[in-house]
C-alpha positions in Angstrom: 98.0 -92.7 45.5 95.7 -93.1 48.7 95.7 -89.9 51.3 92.8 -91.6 53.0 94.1 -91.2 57.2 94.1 -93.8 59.7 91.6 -93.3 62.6 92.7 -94.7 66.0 90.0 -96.4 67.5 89.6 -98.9 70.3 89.8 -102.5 69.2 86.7 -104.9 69.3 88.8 -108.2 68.1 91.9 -107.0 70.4 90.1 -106.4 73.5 91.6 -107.8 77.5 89.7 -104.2 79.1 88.6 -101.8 77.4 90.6 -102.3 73.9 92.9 -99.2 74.2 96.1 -101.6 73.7 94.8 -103.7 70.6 93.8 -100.5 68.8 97.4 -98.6 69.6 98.7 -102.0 68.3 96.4 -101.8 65.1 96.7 -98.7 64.7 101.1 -98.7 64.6 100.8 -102.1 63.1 102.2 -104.1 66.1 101.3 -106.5 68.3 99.1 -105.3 71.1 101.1 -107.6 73.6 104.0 -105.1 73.4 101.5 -102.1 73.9 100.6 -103.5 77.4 104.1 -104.6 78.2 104.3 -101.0 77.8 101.6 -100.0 80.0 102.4 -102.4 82.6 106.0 -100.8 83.0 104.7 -97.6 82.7 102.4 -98.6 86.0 105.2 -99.9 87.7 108.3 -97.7 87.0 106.7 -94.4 86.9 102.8 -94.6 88.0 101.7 -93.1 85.0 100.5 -96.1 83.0 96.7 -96.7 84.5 96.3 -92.7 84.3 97.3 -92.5 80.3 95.0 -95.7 80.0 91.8 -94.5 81.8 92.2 -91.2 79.7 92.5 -93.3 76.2 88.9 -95.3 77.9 87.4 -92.3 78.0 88.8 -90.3 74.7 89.7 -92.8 72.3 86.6 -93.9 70.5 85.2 -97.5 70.0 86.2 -99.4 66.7 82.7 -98.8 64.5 80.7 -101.9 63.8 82.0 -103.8 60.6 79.8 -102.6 57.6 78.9 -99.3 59.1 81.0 -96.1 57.8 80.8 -93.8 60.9 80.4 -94.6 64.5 77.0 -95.5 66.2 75.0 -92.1 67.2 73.4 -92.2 70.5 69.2 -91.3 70.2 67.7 -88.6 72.8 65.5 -90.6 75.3 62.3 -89.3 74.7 61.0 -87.5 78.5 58.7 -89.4 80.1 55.2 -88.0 81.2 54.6 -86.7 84.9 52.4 -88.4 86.6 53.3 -86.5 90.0 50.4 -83.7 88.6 47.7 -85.6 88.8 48.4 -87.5 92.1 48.8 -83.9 94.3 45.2 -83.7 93.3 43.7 -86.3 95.7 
């Protein structure tokens, strides 16, 4: 018996926006068509439906890129030098 959990991610293949719909769809096993149908109504009937959207955009994490185990890290920029010091020397 398996008690790996199923992460909810934002679809890359299931994607019209920002792939918040496919992944609820992958992630309940359904097809991300009714997920929208949902939003849409949800926009419509009660104004919440772009709000709970934005929020997943910005929460729900992207799918990971196939043949990677965890999700991409971001690196630090490295500063770049000043070269404000040497001009105020004129």
């Amino acid at each position: 018996m398996s008690t790996e959990t199923q992460k909810l991610y934002r679809s890359r293949d299931e994607r019209m926006i920002g792939g918040v719909c496919g992944g609820l769809g992958e992630f309940f096993g359904i097809d991300p068509t009714l997920i929208r149908l949902l939003f849409v109504l949800l926009t419509i009937f009660g104004g919440s439906g772009v709000l709970v959207y934005l929020v997943m955009l910005l929460i729900v994490p992207e799918e990971p890129l196939e043949g990677t185990s965890s999700p991409p890290v971001q690196e630090q920029a490295e500063p770049e030098s000043s070269t404000e010091e040497s001009k105020g020397e004129d």
